[in-house]
N, C-alpha and C positions, 0 to 999 in steps of 0.2 A: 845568589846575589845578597840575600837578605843575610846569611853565616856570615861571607866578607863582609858586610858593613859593621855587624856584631861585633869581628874579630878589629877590626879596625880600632875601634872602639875601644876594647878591652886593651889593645896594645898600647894607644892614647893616654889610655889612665891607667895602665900600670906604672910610672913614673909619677904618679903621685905619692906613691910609697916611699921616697925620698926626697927629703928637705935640706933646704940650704940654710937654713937656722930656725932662731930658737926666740918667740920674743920674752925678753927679761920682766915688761910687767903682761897680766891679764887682759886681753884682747876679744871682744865682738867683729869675729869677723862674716860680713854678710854678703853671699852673692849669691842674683838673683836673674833670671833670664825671664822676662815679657815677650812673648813671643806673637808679636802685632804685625806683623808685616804678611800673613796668610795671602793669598790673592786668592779671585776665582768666588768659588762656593765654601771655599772655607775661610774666607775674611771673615762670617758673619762675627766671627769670634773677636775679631782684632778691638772692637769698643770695650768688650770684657775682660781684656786682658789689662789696657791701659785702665781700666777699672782696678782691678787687681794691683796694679803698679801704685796706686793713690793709695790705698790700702795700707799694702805693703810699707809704703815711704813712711808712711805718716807714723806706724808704731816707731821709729827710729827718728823720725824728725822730732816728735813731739813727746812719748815718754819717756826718751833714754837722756841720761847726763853721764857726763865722762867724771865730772868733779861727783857728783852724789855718788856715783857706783863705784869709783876709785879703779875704772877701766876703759880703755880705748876701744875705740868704734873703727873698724874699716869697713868701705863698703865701693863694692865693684856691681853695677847693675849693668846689663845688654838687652837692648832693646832694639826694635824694627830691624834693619838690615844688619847688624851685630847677632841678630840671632841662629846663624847660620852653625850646622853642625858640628864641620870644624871651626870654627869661634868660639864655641862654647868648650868644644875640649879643650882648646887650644889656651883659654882664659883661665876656664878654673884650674888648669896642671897650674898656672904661674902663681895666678892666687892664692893656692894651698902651701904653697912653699916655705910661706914665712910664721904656718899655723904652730904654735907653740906648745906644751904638756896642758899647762891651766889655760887653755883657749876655747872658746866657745866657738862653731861654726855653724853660721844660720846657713840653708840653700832652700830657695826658692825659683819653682818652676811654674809659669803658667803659659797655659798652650794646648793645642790639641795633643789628645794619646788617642793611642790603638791598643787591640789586642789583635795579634795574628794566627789565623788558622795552624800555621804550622810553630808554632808555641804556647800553645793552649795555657793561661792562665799566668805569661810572661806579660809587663805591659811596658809600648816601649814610648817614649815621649817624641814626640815630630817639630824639629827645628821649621824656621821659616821658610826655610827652602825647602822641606818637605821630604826631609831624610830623617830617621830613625835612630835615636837613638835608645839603648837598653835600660831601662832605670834601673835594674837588679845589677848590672856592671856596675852603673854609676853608683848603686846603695849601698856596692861591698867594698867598694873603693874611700866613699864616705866615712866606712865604715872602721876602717883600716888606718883612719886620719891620728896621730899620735898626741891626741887634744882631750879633754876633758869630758866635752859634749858636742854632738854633734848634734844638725837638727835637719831633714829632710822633709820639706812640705814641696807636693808634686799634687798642684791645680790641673786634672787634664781633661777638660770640657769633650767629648765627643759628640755634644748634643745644644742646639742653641735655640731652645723654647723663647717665643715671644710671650709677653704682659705675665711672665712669672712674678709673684710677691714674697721677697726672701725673707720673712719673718726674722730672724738673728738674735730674737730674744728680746723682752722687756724688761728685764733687771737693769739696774742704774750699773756706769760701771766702775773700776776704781782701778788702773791701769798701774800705776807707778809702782806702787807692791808687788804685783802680780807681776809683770813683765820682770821684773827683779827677781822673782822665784824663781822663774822660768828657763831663763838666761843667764841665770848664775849658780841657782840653789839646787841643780839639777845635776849626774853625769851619765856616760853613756852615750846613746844611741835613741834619738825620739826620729821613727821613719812612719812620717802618713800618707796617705794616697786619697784623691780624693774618690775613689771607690771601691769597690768589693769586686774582685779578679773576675772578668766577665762582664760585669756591671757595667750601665752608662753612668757617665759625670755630666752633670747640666751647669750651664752660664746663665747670663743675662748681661745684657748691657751696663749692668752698675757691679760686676763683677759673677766668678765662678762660686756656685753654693760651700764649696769648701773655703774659700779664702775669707767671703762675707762672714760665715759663719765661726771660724776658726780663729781670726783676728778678734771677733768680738770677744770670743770666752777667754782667749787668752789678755784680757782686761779684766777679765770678773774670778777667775781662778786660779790659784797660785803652784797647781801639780797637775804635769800634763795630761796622767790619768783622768783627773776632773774635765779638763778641757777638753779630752777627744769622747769622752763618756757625755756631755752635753752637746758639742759639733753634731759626733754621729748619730744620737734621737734625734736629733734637733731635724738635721741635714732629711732622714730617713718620712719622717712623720709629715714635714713638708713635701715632700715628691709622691708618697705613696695615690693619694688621689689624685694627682694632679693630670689631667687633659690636655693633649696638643692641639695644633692648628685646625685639626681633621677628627677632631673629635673624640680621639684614641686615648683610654689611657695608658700613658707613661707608663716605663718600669721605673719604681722606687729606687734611690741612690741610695749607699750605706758607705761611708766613709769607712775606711780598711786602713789600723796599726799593726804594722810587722813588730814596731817594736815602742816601747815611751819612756823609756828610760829613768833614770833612779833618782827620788828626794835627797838631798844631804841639806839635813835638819843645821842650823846654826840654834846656838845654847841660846841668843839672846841677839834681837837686828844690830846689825852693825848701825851705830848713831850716825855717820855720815851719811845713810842709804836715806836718811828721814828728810834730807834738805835737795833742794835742785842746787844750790850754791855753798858748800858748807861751812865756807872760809868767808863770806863778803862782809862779814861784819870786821875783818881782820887783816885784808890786804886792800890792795888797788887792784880790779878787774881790770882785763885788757880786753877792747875792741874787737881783736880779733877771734878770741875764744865767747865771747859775746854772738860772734853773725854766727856763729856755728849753729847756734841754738834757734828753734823753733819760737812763735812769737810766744806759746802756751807757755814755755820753758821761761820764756825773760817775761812774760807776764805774773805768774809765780814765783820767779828767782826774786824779781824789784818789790812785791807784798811783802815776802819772807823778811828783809830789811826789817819791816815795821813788826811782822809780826814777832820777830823775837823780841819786841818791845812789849807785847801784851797786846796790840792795838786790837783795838776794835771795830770787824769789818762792818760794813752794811751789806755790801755784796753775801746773796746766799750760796753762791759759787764758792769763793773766797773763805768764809766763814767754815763752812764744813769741808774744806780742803784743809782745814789748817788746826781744824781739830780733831783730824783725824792723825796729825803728826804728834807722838807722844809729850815732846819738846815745849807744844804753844800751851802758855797760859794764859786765857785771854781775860782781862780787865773790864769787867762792863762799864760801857761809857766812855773809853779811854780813847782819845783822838790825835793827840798832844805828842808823842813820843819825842825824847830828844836825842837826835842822832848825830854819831860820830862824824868827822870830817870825810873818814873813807866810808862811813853808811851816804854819807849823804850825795860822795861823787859815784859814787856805784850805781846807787841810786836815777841820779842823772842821766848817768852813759846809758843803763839799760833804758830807760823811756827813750833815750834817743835812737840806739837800737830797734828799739820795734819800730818807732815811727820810718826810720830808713826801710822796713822791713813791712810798711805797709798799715803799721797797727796803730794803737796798740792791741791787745788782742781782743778786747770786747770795747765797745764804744760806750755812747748815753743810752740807756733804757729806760731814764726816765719820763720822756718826753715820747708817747706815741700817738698815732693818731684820736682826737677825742680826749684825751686828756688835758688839765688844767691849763697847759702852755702850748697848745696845739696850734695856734694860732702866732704870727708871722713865719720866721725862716723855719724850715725844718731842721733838727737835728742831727748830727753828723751820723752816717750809715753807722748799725749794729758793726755789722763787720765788712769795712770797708776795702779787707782784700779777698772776699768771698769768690769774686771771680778766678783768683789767679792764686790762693791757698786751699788747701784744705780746712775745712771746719774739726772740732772735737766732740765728738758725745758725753764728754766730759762736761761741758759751759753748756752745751745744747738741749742737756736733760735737768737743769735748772733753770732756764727760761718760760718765759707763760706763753701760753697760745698766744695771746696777739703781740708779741716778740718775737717768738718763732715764725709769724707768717711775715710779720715785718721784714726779719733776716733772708728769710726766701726771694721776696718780691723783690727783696734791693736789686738783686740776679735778674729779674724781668725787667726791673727800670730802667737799668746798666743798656738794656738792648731796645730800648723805648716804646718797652710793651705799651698796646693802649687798653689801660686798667678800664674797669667798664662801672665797678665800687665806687662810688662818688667820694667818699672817704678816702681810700688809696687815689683817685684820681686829685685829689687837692693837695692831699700827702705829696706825693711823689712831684708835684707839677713846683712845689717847693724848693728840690733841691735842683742845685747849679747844674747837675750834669742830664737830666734829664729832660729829652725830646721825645715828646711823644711820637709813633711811627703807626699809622691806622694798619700799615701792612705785615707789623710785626706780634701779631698774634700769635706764632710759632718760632719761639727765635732760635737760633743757631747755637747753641749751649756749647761752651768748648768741656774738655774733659773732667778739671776741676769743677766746673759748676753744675754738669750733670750728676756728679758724687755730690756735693756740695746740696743740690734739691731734693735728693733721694734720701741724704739722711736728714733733712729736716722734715723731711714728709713722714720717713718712719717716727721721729720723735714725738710727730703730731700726730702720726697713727696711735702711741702708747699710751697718749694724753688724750685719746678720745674723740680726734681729728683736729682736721684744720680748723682755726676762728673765723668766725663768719664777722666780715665787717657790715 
């Protein structure tokens, strides 16, 4: 039974070896299988996956630009009942189709794996419905893609430890570079797994130790060699002591590269890769290539406006974003810029953008509790679509403790936590939307917001812990 489903398989994706075209510009094209729909004893996985998925999303929602890279984004995700065996052959044969020579192809797998007795050191990935697929079929079929780069990340949790702490690094990170390197400056074949053939792979509810870990680096380092040489310590060193429920311990995880594929050096960065919008001091933006972008992306693109003026931020976010683009020279003291007619309706449309879109993407932080103006209305939430976006580690590791715990709490007030901090209880009782609920001590956190406290609790981990109010 287990050879048929193989061969089944291999039959499936034989046909990806031919294509129905060619695209004429360079192409990101992404697809990704979440695989949440588990029942039984093996759901326990299903919260880590949609973990993984927030992840996943966010490096594509919020680092990438079509205008700064001077490339298109496509992206096919399947999820819960979509994740079905044949679904997933059946999706990526079509998706591959239109993969072109200068193309990049992301694939993303998270889900249970197996290793089977009678393939000793084969490991095969388990759709939702609990059928077997081969990753070494799928990896040489990958492999075989007549594209530039290929990139195979396979999360497969066999193992679902409660109260793990994914460490993921405390280095600040600097994404827009680096995902640029990675995604573009690269060819070949990058195939990771997140274990060592035999090995188990562990999850948690706020994602699998490969995806946490993997998405981070590939923020802080610009060659995949770097980034699976810090994943895999990283990944290893956190598992090696680690104890389960029964007191046992754990076998150590080691992230396993079959392959990472090759640098191609540029003489000198391409000057459009340096802006999220390269052209808006020069055309009229349109609306609709506006919602495309993440609130980070039009919070960035609408500064950029002033900053090629010289201006001078106050924001510390801001400021060392924009000195870190070869381009900004900043002015001290400069506030005044005088902008063009299309600076200034660019300008416009993108605040209006986010605000459609929830934001903009950081609110007041000048007004917290205890401080000079503390006293009547409170001030508009840090980030007022915290429940229903993703955050960035980007804005969250310039924040101070009692900012960072402020942006947390907003998420407990939202569900009318009853704060028990006299402080946070005057705080919160301030703003419009919040009822206190004595019975809401534990609230029901949906997906975003479970990611969304996790990473502000690790940032408050790197800073020393949370602020005591």
């Amino acid at each position: 039974m287990m050879k048929s489903q193989i061969l089944a398989l291999a039959v499936c994706l034989f046909f990806l070896g031919s294509f129905s075209g060619v695209a004429q510009d360079r192409t990101i094209h992404v697809f990704s299988v979440f695989c949440n729909g588990y029942t039984g004893d093996g759901g326990a996985i299903n919260e880590g996956v949609e973990a993984d998925k927030l992840i996943v999303d966010h490096i594509f929602n919020e680092y990438f630009s079509e205008q700064s890279w001077k490339v298109k984004l496509r992206k096919r995700a399947l999820i819960g009942a979509d994740t079905t065996k044949a679904n997933i052959v059946r999706e990526f044969a079509e998706f591959s189709k239109t993969v072109g020579p200068e193309d990049t192809i992301y694939v993303h797998f998270s889900g249970h794996g197996v290793i089977l007795e009678q393939n000793v050191g084969e490991q095969f990935l388990v759709s939702s419905d609990e059928e077997f697929l081969s990753r070494k079929v799928w990896a040489d079929q990958i492999d075989q893609l007549p594209c530039r780069l290929k990139i195979l990340i396979t999360d497969c949790c066999s193992t679902y430890p409660p109260d793990f702490v994914v460490a993921e690094g405390d280095e600040e990170v600097e994404p827009w570079k680096n995902l640029y390197s990675l995604l573009l400056l690269h060819q070949g074949f990058v195939n990771i797994t997140a274990a060592s053939p035999g090995q188990p792979a562990y999850g948690t509810q706020h994602g699998g130790f490969l995806t946490i870990n993997l998405e981070s680096d590939m923020q802080r380092f610009p060659t995949w060699k770097d980034v699976f040489s810090h994943t895999s310590t990283r990944v290893y060193e956190e598992t090696k002591n680690e104890i389960d429920h029964r007191g046992q311990r754990i076998a150590p995880q080691k992230p396993f590269a079959y392959s990472l594929g090759t640098p191609i050096f540029e003489d000198s960065p391409q000057p459009h890769s340096q802006y999220v919008l390269p052209d808006s001091n020069q055309r009229r933006l349109t609306r609709s290539e506006l919602e495309a972008m993440g609130l980070q992306q039009l919070y960035l693109a609408r500064n950029e406006i002033f900053a090629r003026h010289g201006f001078d931020f106050n924001s510390e976010y801001l400021e060392k974003y924009f000195l870190s683009r070869s381009w900004y020279a900043k002015k001290a003291g400069f506030k005044s810029p005088s902008l063009s007619r299309v600076e200034e309706a660019n300008s416009d449309l993108i605040l209006q953008v986010e605000k459609q879109k929830g934001g903009p993407f950081i609110g007041n932080r000048k007004t917290i509790p205890g401080g000079a103006s503390s006293g009547g209305a409170a001030p508009p939430d840090i980030f007022p679509y915290s429940s229903t976006q993703t955050l960035s580690r980007t804005i969250l590791q310039s924040l101070s403790k009692a900012e960072l715990s402020i942006a947390r709490n907003e998420m407990f007030a939202r569900h009318g936590y009853p704060f028990q901090s006299a402080v946070l209880k005057d705080y919160f009782a301030r703003k419009p939307y919040y009822r206190r609920n004595p019975s809401a001590s534990s609230p029901k956190f949906n997906a975003v917001e479970r990611h969304n406290i996790w990473l502000i609790e690790k940032v408050e981990r790197i800073k020393g812990g949370a602020y005591r109010w």
